[in-house]
C-alpha positions as CSV (number, residue, x, y, z in Angstrom):
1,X,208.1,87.9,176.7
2,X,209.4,84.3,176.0
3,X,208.8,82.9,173.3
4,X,209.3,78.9,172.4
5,X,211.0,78.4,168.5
6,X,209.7,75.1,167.2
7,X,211.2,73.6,164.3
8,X,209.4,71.0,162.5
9,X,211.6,69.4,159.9
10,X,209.3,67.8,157.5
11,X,210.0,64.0,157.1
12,X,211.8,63.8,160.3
13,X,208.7,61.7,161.3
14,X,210.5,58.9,159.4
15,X,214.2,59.2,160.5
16,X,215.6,56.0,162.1
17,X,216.9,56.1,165.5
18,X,220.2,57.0,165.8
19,X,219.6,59.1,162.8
20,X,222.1,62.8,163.1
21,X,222.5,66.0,161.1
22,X,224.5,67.5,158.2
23,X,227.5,68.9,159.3
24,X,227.1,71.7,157.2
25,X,223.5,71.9,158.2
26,X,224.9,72.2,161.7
27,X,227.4,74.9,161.4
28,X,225.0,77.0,159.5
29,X,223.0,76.5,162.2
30,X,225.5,77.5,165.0
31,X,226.0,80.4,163.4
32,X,222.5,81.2,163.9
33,X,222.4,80.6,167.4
34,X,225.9,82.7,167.7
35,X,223.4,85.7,167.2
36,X,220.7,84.7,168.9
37,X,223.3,84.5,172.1
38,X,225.3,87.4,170.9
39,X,222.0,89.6,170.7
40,X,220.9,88.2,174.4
41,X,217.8,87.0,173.7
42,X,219.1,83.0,173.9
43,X,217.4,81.2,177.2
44,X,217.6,77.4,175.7
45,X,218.2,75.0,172.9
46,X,218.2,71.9,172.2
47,X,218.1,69.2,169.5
48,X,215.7,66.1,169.4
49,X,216.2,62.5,168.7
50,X,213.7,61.1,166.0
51,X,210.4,59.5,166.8
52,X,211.7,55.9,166.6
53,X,214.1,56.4,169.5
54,X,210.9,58.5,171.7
55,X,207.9,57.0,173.2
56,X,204.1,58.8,173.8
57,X,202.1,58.2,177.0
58,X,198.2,58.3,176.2
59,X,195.8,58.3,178.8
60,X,192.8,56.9,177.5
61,X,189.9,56.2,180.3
62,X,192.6,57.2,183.1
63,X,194.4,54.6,181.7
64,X,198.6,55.4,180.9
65,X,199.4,53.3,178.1
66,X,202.8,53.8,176.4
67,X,203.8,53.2,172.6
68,X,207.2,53.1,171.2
69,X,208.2,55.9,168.3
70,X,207.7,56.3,165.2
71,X,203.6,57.0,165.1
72,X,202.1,55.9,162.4
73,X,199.6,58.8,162.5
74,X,201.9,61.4,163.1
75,X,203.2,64.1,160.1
76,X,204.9,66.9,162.1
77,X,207.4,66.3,165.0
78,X,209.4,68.8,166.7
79,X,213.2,68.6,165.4
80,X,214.3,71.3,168.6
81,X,213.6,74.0,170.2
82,X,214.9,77.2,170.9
83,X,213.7,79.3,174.0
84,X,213.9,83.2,173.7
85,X,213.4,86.2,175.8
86,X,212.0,89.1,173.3
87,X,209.9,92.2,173.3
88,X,207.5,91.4,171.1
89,X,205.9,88.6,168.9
90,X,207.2,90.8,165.7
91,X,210.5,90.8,167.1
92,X,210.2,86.8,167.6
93,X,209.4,86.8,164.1
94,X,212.2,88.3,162.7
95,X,214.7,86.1,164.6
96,X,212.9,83.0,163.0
97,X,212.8,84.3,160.0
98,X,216.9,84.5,160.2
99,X,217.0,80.7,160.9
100,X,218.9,78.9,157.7
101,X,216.2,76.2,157.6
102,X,215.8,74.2,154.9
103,X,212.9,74.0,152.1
104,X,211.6,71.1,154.5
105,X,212.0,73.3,157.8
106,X,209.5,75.2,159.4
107,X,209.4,76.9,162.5
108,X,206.1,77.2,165.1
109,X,206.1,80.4,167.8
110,X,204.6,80.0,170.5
111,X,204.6,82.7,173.3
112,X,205.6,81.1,177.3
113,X,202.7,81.5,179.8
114,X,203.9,83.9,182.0
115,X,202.3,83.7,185.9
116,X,200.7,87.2,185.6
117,X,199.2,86.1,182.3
118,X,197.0,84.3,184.4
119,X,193.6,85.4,186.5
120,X,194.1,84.9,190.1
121,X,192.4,82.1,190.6
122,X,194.5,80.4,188.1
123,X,198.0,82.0,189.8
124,X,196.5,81.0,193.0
125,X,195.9,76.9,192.0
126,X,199.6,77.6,190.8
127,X,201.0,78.4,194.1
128,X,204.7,78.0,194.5
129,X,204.8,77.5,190.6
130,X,207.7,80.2,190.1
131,X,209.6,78.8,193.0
132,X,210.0,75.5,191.6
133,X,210.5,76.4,187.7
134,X,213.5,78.3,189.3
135,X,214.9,75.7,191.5
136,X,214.3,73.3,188.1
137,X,216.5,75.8,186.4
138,X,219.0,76.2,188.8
139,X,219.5,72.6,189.1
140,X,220.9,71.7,184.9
């Protein structure tokens, strides 16, 4: 099972562009995904820029329409991510619950579609799906 980490710093929201972690923060955190890699279960991470520095695409009446960060209606925003190949949600659990995150830190889980998760109708309207997502990964 794969399973997406989420972390969702609170007031991150309202960081300026250009705006970069504590050191110290950031070591503590490396140390973190030390263990995630040294266990195995480390596919991906990354790190986000703030809102301000982002943009959303809406696509109201079929209509793109694109607005520059920050969003005055928004209160969460994803900080990073970390992907993660696991057993179990309970074992996805426990690895988040070993993050050093801060008081204003929280982290989402949310399990990866895999394709045979999926009726066959669905796996068929996803046709050649698999093969792509693999040449995507191949190609970083």
């Amino acid at each position: 099972m794969r399973f997406m980490m989420l972390m969702i710093p609170k007031g991150y929201e309202k960081a300026a562009a250009g705006t970069t972690p504590d050191p110290e923060a950031v070591a503590a955190m490396m140390k973190y995904n030390e263990s995630l890699q040294e266990a195995g279960v480390l596919l991906a991470l990354d790190g986000l820029h703030p809102l301000a520095s982002g943009a959303r695409v809406s696509f109201a009446g079929g209509k793109p329409t694109v607005t520059d960060g920050p969003y005055v209606e928004t209160n969460e925003v994803l900080g990073g991510y970390w992907m993660i190949r696991v057993n179990s949600k309970e074992e996805a659990i426990e690895w988040a619950k070993r993050c050093p995150a801060g008081d204003n830190e929280v982290i989402e889980l949310r399990q990866v579609f895999e394709m045979e998760d999926f009726p066959a109708d669905v796996q068929e309207a996803a046709s050649g799906f698999t093969e792509m997502q693999a040449s995507a990964q191949g190609s970083h």
